[in-house]
NUMIKOL-629382 format. One line per field, with one value per residue (C-alpha): residue number from 1; residue in one letter; x, y, z. Coordinates in Angstrom, 2 decimals. Layout:
N
nr (NUM_...)
rest (A_...)
x (X_...)
y (Y_...)
z (Z_...)
//
This chain:
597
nr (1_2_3_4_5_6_7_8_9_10_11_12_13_14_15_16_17_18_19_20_21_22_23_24_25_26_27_28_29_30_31_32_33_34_35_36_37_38_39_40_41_42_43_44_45_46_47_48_49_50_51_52_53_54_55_56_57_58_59_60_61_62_63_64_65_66_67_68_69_70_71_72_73_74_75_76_77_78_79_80_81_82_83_84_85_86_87_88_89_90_91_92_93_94_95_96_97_98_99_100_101_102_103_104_105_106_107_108_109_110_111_112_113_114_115_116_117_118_119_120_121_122_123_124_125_126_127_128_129_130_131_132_133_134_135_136_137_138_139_140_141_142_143_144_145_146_147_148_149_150_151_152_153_154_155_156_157_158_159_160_161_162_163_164_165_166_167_168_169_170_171_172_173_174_175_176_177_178_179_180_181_182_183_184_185_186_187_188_189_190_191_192_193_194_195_196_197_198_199_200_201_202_203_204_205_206_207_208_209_210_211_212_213_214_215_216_217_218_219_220_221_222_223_224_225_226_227_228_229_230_231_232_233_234_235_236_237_238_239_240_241_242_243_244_245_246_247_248_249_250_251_252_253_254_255_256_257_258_259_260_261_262_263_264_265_266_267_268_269_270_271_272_273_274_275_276_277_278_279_280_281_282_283_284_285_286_287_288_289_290_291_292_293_294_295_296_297_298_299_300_301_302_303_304_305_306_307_308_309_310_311_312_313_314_315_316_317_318_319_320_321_322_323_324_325_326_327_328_329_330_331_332_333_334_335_336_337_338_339_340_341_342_343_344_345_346_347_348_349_350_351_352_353_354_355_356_357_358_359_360_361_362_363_364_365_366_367_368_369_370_371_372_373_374_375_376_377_378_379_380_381_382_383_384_385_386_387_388_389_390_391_392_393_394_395_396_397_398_399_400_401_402_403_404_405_406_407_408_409_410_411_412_413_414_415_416_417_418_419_420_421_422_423_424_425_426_427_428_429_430_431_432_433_434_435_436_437_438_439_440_441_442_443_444_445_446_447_448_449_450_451_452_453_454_455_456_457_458_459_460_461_462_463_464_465_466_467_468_469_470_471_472_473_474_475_476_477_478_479_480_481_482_483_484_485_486_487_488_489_490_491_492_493_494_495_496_497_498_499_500_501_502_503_504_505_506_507_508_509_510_511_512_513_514_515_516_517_518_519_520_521_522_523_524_525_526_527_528_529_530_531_532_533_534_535_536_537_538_539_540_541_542_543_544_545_546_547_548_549_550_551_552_553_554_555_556_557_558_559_560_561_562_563_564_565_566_567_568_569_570_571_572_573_574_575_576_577_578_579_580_581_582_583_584_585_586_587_588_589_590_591_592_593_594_595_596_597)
rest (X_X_X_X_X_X_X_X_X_X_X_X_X_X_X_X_X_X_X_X_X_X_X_X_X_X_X_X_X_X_X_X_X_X_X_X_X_X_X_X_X_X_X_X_X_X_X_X_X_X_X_X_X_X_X_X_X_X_X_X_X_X_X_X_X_X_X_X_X_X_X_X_X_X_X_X_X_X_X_X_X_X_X_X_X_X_X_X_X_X_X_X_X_X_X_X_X_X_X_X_X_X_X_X_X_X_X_X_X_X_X_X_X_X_X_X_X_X_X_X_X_X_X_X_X_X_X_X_X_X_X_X_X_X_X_X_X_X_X_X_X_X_X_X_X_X_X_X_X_X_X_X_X_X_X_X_X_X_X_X_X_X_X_X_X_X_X_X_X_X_X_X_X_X_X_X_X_X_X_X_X_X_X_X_X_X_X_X_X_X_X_X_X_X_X_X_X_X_X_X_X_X_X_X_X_X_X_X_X_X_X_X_X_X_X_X_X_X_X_X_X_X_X_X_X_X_X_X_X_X_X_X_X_X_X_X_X_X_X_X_X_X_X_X_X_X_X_X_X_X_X_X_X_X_X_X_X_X_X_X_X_X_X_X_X_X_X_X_X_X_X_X_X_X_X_X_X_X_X_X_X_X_X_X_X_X_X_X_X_X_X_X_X_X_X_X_X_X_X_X_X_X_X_X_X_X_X_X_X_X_X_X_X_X_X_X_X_X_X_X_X_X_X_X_X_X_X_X_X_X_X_X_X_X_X_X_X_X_X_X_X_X_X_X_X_X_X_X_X_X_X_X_X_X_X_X_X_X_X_X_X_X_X_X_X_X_X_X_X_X_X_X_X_X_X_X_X_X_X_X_X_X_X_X_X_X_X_X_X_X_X_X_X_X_X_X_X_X_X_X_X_X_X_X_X_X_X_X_X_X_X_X_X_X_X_X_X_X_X_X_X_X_X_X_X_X_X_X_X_X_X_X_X_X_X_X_X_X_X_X_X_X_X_X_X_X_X_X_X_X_X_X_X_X_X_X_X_X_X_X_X_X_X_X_X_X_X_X_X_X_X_X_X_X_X_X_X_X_X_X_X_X_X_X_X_X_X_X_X_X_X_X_X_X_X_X_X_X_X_X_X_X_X_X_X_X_X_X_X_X_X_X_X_X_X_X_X_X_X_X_X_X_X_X_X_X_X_X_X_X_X_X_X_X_X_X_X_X_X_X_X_X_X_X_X_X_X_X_X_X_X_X_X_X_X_X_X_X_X_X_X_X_X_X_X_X_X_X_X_X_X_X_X_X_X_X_X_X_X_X_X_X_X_X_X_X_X_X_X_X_X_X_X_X_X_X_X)
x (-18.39_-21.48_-24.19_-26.43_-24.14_-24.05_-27.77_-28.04_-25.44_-27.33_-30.74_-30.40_-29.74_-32.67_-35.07_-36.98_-37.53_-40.34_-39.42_-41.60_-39.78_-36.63_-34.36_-35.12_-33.89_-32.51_-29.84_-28.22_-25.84_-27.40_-25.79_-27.29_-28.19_-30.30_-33.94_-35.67_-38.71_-42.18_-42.34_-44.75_-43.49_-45.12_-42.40_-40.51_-39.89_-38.28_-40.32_-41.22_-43.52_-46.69_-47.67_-50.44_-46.93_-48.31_-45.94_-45.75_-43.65_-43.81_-43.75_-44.34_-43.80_-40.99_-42.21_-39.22_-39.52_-42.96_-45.69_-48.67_-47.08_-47.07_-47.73_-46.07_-48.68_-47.68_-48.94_-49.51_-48.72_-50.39_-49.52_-45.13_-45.00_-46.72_-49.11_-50.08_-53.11_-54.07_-51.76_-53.35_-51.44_-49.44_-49.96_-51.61_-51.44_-49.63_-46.09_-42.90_-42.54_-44.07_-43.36_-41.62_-40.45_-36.58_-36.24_-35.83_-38.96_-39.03_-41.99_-40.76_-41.09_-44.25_-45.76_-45.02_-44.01_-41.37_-40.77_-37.76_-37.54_-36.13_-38.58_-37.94_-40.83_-38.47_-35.77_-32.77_-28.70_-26.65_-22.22_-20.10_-16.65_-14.66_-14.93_-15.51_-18.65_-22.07_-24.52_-25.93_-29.52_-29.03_-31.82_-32.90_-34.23_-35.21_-38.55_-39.96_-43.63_-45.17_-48.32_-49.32_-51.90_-49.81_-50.15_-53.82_-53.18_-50.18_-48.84_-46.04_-44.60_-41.11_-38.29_-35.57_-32.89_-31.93_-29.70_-28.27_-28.79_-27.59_-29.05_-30.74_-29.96_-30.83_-32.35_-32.25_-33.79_-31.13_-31.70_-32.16_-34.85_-33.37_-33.93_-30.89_-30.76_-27.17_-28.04_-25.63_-25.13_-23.07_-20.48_-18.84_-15.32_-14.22_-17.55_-17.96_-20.15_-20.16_-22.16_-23.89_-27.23_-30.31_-31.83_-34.99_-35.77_-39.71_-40.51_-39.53_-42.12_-39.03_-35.11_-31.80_-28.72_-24.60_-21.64_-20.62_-18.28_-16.38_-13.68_-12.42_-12.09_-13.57_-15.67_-19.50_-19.29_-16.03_-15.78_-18.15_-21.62_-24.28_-23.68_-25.05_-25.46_-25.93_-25.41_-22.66_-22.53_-21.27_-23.85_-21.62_-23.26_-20.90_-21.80_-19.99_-19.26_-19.34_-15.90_-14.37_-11.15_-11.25_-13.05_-15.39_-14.63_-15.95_-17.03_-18.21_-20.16_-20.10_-23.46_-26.01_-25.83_-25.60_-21.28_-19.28_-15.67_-13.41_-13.23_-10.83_-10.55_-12.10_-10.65_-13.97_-12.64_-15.53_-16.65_-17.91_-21.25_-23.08_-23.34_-26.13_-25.60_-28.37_-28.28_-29.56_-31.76_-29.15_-26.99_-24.80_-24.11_-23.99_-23.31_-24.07_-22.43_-20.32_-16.41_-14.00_-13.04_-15.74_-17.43_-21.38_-21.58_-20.90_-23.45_-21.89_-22.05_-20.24_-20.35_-18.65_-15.99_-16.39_-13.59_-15.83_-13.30_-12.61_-15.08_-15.55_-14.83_-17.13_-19.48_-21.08_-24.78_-25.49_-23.49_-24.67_-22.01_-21.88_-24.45_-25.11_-26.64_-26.36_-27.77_-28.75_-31.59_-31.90_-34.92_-35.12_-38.95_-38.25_-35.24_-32.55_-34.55_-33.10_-34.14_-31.58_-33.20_-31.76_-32.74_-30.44_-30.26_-33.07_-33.21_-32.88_-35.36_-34.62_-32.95_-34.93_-33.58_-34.21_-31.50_-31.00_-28.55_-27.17_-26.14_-23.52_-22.36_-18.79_-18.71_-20.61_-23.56_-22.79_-24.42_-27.94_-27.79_-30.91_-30.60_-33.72_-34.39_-34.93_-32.26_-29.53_-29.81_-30.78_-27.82_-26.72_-24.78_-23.34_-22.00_-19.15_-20.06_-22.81_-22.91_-24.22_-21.43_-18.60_-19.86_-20.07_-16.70_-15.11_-16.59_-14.33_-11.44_-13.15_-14.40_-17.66_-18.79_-22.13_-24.32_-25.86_-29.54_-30.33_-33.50_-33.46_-36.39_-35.93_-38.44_-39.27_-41.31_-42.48_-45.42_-44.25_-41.92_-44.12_-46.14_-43.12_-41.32_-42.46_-41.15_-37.54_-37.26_-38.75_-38.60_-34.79_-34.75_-31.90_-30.21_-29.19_-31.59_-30.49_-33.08_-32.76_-35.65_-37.14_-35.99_-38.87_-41.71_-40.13_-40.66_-42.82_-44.23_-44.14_-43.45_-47.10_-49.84_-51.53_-48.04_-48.59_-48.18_-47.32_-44.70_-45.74_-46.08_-46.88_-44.93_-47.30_-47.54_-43.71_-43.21_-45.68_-43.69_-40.67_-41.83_-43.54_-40.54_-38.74_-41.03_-41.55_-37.72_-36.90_-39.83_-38.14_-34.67_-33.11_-31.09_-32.09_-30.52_-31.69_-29.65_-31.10_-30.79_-28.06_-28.50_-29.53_-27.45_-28.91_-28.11_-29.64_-31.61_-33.51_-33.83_-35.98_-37.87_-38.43_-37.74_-40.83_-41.52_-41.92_-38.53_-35.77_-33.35_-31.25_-30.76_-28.23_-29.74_-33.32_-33.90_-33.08_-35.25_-38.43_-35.75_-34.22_-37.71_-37.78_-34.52_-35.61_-38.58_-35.89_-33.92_-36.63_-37.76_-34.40_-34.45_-38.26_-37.50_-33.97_-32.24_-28.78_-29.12_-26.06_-26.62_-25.83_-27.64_-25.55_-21.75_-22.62_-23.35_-20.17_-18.12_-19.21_-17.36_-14.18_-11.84_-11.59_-14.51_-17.86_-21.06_-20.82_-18.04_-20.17_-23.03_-23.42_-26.36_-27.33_-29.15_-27.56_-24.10_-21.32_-18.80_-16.79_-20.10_-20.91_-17.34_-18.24_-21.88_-19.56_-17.08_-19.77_-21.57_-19.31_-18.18_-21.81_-22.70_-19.69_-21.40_-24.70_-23.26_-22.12_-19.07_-18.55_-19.81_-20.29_-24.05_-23.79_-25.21_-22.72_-25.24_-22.93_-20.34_-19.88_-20.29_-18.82_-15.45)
y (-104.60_-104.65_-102.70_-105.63_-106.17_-101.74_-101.78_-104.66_-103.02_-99.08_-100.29_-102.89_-100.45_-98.76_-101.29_-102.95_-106.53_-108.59_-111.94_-113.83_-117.22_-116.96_-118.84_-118.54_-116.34_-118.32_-119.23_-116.27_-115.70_-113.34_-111.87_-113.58_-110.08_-109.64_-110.09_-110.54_-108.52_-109.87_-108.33_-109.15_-109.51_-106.22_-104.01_-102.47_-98.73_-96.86_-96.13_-92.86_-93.09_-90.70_-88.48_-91.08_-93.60_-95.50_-96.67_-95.41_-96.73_-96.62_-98.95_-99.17_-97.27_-99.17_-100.53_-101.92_-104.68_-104.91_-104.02_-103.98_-101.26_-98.71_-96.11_-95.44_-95.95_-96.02_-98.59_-97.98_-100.96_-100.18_-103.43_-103.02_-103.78_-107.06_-106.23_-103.17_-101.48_-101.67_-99.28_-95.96_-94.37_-91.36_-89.89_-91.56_-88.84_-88.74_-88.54_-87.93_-87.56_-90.43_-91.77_-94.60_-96.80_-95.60_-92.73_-91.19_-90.49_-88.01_-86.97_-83.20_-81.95_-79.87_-82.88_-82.69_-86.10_-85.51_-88.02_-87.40_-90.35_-91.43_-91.39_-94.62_-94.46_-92.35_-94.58_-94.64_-95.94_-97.08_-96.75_-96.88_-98.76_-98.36_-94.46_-94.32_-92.45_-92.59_-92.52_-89.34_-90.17_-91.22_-90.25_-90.72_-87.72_-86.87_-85.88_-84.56_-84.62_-83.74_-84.20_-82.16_-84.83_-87.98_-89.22_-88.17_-85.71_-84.93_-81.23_-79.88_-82.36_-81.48_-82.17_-81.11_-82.66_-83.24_-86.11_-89.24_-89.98_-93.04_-94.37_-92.58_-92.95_-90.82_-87.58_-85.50_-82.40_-81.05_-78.92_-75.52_-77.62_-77.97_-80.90_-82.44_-85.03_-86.50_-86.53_-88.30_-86.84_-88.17_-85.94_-86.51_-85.88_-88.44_-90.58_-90.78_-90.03_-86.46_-85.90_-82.86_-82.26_-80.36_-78.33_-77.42_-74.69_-75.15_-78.44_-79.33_-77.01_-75.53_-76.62_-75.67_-77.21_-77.19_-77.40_-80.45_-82.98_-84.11_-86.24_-87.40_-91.01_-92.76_-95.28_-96.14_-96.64_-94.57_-91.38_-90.22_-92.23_-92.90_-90.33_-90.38_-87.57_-87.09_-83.71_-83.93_-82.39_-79.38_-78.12_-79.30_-82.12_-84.85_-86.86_-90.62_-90.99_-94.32_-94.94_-97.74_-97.15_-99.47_-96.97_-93.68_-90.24_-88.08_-84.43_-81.41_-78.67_-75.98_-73.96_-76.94_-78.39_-75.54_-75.82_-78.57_-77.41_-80.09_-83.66_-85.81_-89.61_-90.90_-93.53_-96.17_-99.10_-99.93_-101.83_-100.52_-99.94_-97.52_-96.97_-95.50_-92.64_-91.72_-89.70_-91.23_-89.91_-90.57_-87.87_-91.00_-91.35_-94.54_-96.07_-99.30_-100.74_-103.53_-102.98_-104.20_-107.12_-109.53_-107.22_-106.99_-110.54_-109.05_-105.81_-103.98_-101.26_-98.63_-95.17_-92.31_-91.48_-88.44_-86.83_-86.59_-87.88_-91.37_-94.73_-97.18_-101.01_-102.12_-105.13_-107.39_-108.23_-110.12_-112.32_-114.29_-116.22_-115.74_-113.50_-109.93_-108.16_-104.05_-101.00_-100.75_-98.47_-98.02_-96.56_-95.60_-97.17_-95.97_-94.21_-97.20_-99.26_-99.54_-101.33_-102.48_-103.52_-104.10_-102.80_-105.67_-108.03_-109.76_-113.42_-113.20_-112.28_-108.99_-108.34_-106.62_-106.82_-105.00_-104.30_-102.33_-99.57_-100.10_-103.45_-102.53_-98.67_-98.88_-95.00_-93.02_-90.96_-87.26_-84.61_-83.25_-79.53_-77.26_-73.95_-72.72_-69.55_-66.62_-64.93_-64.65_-68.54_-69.79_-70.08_-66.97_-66.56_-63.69_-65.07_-67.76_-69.87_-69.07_-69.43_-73.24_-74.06_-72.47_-74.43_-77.91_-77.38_-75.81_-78.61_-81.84_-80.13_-80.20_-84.10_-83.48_-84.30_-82.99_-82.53_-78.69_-79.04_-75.22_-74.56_-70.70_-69.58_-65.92_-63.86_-66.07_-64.90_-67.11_-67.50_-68.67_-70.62_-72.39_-73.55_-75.67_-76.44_-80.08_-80.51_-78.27_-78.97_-81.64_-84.39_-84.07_-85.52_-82.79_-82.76_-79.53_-76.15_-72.81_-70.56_-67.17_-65.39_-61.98_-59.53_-60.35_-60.33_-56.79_-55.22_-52.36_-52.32_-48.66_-48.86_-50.37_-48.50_-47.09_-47.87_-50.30_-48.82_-52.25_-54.54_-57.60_-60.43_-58.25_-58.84_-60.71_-63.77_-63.41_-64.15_-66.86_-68.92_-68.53_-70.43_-72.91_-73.76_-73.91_-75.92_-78.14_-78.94_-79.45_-81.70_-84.05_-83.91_-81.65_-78.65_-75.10_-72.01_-68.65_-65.50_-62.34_-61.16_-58.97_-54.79_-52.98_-50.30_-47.62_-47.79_-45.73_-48.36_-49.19_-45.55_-45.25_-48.73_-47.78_-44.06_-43.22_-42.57_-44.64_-44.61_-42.42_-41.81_-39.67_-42.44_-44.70_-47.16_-45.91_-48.75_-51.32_-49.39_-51.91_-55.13_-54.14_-54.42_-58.16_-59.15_-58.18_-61.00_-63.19_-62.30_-62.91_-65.78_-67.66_-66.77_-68.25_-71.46_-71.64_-72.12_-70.99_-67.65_-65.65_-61.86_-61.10_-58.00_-56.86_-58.27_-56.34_-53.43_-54.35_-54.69_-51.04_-49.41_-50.55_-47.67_-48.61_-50.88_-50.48_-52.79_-51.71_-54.05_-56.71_-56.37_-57.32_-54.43_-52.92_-55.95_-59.43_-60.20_-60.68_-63.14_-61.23_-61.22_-64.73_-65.83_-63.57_-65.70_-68.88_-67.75_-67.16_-70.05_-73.27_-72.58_-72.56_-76.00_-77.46_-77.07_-79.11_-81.54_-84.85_-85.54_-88.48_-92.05_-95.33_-95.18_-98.95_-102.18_-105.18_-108.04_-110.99_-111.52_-108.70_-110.39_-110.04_-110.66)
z (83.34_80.45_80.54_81.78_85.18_85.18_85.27_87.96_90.25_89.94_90.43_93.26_96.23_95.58_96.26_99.39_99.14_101.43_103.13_100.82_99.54_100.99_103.61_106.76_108.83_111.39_109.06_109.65_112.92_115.58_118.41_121.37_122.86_119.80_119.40_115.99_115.59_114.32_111.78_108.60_105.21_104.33_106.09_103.01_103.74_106.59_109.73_111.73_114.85_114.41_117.55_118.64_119.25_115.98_113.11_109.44_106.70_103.04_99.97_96.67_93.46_92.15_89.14_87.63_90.55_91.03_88.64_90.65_93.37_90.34_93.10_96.90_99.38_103.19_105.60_109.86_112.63_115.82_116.86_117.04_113.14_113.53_111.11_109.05_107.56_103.94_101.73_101.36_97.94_98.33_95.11_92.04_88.85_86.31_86.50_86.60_90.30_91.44_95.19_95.73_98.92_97.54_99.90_102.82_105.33_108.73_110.69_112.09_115.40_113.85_112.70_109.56_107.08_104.86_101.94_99.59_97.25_93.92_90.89_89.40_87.10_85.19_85.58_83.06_83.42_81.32_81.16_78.45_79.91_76.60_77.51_81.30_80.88_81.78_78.70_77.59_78.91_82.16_84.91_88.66_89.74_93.39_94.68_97.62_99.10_102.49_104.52_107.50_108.94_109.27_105.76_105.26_102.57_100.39_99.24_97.72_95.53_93.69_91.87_94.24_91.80_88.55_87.03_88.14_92.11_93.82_97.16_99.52_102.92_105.48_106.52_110.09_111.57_113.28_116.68_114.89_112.48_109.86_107.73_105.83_102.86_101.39_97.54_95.23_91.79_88.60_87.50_84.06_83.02_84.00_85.20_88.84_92.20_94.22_96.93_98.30_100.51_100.31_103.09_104.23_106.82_106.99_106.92_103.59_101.81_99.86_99.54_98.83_98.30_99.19_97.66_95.93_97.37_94.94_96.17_92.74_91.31_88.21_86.89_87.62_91.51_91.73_94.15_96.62_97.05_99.43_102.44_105.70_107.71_111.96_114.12_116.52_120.01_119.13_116.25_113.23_110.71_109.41_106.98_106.12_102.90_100.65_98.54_96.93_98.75_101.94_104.38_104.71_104.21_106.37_105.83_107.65_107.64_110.61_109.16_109.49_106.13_103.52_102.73_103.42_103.89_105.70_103.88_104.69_105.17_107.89_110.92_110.03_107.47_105.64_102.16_99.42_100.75_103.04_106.71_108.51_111.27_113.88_117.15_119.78_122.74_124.92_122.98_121.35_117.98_116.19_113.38_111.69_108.52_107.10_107.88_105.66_107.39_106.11_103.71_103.10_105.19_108.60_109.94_112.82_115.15_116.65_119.04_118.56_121.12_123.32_121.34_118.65_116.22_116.90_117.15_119.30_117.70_115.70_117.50_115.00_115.13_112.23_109.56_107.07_105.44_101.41_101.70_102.36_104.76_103.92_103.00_107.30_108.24_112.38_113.67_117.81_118.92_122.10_123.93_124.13_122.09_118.78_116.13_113.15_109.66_106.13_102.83_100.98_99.03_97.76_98.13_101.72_104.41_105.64_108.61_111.07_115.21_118.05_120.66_123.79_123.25_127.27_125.62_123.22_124.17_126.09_126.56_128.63_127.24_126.90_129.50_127.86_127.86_126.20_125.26_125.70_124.17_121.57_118.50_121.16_121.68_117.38_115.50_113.32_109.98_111.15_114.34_113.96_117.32_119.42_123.22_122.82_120.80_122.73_125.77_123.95_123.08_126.69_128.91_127.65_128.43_132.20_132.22_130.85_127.41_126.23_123.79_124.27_121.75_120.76_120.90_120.01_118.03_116.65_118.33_120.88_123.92_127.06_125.95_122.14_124.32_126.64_123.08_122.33_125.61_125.45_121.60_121.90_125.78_128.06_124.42_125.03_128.96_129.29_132.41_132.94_131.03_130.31_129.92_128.30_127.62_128.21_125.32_123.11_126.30_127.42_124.00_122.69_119.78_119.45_115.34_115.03_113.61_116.12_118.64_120.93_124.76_126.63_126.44_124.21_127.01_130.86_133.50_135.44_132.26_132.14_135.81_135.71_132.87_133.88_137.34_134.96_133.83_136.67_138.44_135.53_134.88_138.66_139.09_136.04_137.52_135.30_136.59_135.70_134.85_134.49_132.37_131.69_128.87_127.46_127.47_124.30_122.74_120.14_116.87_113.79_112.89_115.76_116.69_113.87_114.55_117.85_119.19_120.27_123.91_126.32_125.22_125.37_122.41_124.08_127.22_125.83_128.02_127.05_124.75_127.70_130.50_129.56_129.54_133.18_134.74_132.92_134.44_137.95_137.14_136.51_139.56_141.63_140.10_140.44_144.47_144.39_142.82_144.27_140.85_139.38_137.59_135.28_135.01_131.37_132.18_134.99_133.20_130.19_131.78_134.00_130.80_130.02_132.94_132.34_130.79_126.96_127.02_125.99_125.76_121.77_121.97_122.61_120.36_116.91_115.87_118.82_120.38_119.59_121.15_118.43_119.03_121.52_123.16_123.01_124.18_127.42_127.95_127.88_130.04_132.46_132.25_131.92_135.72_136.56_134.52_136.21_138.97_138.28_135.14_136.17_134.96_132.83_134.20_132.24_131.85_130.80_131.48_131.03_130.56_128.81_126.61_124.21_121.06_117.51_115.92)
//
């Protein structure tokens, strides 16, 4: 290939095009259970919905394809995307760093829009094919840029990465918040693609990245390009993985992003071109992209088994015949309500289709469990699997498959709790909430200056939100259960954090004596609202009795449970879930042919 074809084939994927003096859409086959959205020709960028239910997308600031949108700008539809407001520009100084519709956009679940996009401004490719290298001057860098006030105001623009990035194609907040981008980079030596991703634990204010995934190959589109990334049921990320060689690799990563450690070839035949992963409300996860069978002409879609490993078969909703239809972007308006749009090629109106998920799933939807709770609950470095985990992964082997969202928040009270039970709870229509809170309400600040003499939330607010959320939870349909929370233990350090009276250092239960009077809240709470309750209180202590055994066992510093510990929380509490979880049933409306080839 010459550099002229080279520099056509890195720029195009990068790039939105409008509708604007093309064939018409209807040109194109449709599966009848398909609807194509109204959309106007202004629609480049991907879309978020903004807490008043309004659209956002953004465009611009590609100005090797058009001149006069030097700068990104977003646009907002309050009308379904039929039409959208002037542009209002993102950033307009000087550059490098300027934003541009080639990105990636998320609005978090604290509000906040997160933009990480290519800076094409600073745009440079070229490959040398006699040598199988990339020139010496190559550059796409990748930006990032927030705004706390749906697109009001910008802050915190940065270069997050350096060198040669293809496509981007996707980015999630996971349950624990997290927000993850797949970056490409160029790797020399010989010339070819690697993938890694950057993370971002507050809202995309400051990032870090993994370990590359370099999966080997050569030449200017050769090894690993273009990933997309989803969270599975169990807490792990995997991220699909562009290749030349006939299907997607698939890789892993069991700490939420930050190292990628199994990569392997995945069961999805694919072109060379990427697919696009989202989890659904539902707990689903699909996928749309072009399989192998009639390349970039044919955009399909697919669910991911309950196994976790294995797809459903790909259903075809669009094909356009000598033409392509890829680089798929699908955004959920509404739960079920998916809508499927295209980023390429240009020359052709964009696809952009709205379907009913019920429609074209043939598995069940997994069981929604929440973890509602505090450190025990969040994930931990220093634990390998935490409770949430352990029970995603127990209950197929019992007919259930679920998806368990944690939403631990170190530190977490009731009342912290209550602040966010509509974003890390009720948004998730779970059907069955554990609730495990009470270590950080019981607690006395005795290490403040002057020491504080009560616990930090009283007994009386603590009794009052637990019912709240009882009462709330029952009232949607979703089944609730209570655990206390686990005994503390003495250790050197938290004797001299907090042994001062009212507690007792030499009661090795003396730390816990403020915690027991919490758990008989709890205890009387659960035989108020008439809801399930596991006494992690009580079995720990239970644990302790037994000759050889001790609750130290358990613990990971005194007050966390370590893994031994965890594994005892699940053993306890898949029986219980078994109990109120529905095993699996098609959740699926058959309405006409199932379409496709």
């Amino acid at each position: 290939m010459n550099r002229t074809n080279s520099l056509t084939v890195a720029i195009v994927p990068f790039v939105f095009f409008s509708a604007a003096a093309s064939p018409a859409q209807d040109e194109r086959w449709i599966e009848p259970r398909c609807e194509v959205l109204p959309m106007t020709k202004e629609l480049q960028g991907q879309i978020v919905q903004l807490g008043d239910g309004s659209l956002l997308t953004v465009e611009g600031g590609n100005p090797i394809f058009d001149k006069e949108k030097r700068f990104g700008a977003i646009r907002i539809s309050k009308d379904e995307g039929e039409s959208w407001s002037e542009p209002q520009t993102i950033y307009d100084g000087p550059g490098p760093g300027i934003p541009s519709d080639a990105g990636v956009l998320v609005r978090t679940r604290n509000g906040a829009l997160v933009l990480v996009y290519m800076d094409l401004s600073t745009y440079k490719w070229g490959w040398d094919d006699a040598k199988g290298e990339p020139h010496d001057d190559v550059r796409l860098d990748v930006w990032s840029i927030r705004s706390l006030d749906d697109g009001k105001t910008w802050e915190d623009r940065q270069k997050i990465f350096d060198g040669y990035c293809g496509a981007l194609i996707n980015m999630v907040q996971t349950t624990s918040g997290r927000l993850v981008v797949p970056v490409q980079r160029l790797l020399r030596g010989p010339g070819r693609h690697a993938m890694c991703a950057y993370i971002s634990d507050d809202d995309g204010k400051t990032w870090k990245h993994s370990n590359i995934i370099d999966l080997g190959g050569a030449g200017h589109h050769g090894g690993a390009m273009e990933g997309t990334v989803a969270e599975l049921h169990d807490g792990r990320l995997l991220m699909l993985i562009r290749t030349v060689w006939g299907r997607f690799w698939e890789a892993y990563s069991e700490d939420q992003g930050l190292s990628w450690r199994t990569i392997q070839p995945s069961s999805v035949p694919a072109c060379s071109a990427p697919g696009y992963l989202i989890r659904l409300v539902s707990g689903r996860l699909a996928l749309a992209w072009n399989p192998d069978k009639m390349g970039r002409q044919e955009l399909s879609l697919a669910f991911l088994k309950n196994d976790g490993r294995t797809w459903t078969d790909p259903i075809a909703i669009a094909r356009d015949e000598g033409q392509q239809i890829s680089y798929p972007h699908v955004f959920e308006r509404r739960p079920g309500e998916l809508w499927v749009m295209n980023r390429w090629p240009p020359g052709r109106p964009p696809l952009r289709l709205r379907l009913r998920e019920t429609d074209f799933a043939t598995i069940p939807a997994p069981v929604k469990i929440v973890a509602f709770g505090d450190s025990t609950t969040a994930f931990r470095g220093s634990i390998k699997k935490v409770y949430s985990q352990r029970v995603a992964e127990a209950l197929p082997a019992h007919g259930i498959s679920a998806w368990v969202v944690n939403s631990g928040v170190g530190s977490s009270t009731t009342r912290e709790a209550r602040s966010r039970f509509e974003r890390d709870v009720l948004a998730h229509h779970p059907k069955v909430v554990i609730i495990m809170l009470g270590a950080n309400d019981s607690a006395i600040d005795v290490w403040k200056n002057p020491p504080a003499t009560q616990s930090r939330v009283s007994r009386e607010e603590y009794a009052e939100n637990l019912s709240y959320f009882c009462k709330t939870l029952k009232t949607q349909g979703a089944k609730v259960i209570l655990m206390t929370p686990t005994p503390f233990r003495w250790t050197p350090k938290l004797k001299e954090l907090y042994g001062k009276p009212p507690y007792d250092v030499n009661d090795p239960n003396g730390f816990s004596a403020p915690l027991a009077e919490y758990c008989e809240i709890m205890r009387k709470i659960a035989r108020e609202e008439e809801v399930t309750i596991i006494d992690l209180f009580q079995a720990f202590q239970d644990y302790d009795r037994v000759d050889g055994q001790s609750v130290e066992d358990l613990l990971l510093d005194g007050m966390h449970p370590n893994d031994l510990g965890h594994e005892l929380v699940t053993e306890l509490l898949v029986p219980e879930i078994l109990k109120l979880a529905p095993k699996d049933t098609p959740e699926i409306r058959r309405s006409g042919k199932r379409g496709g080839s």
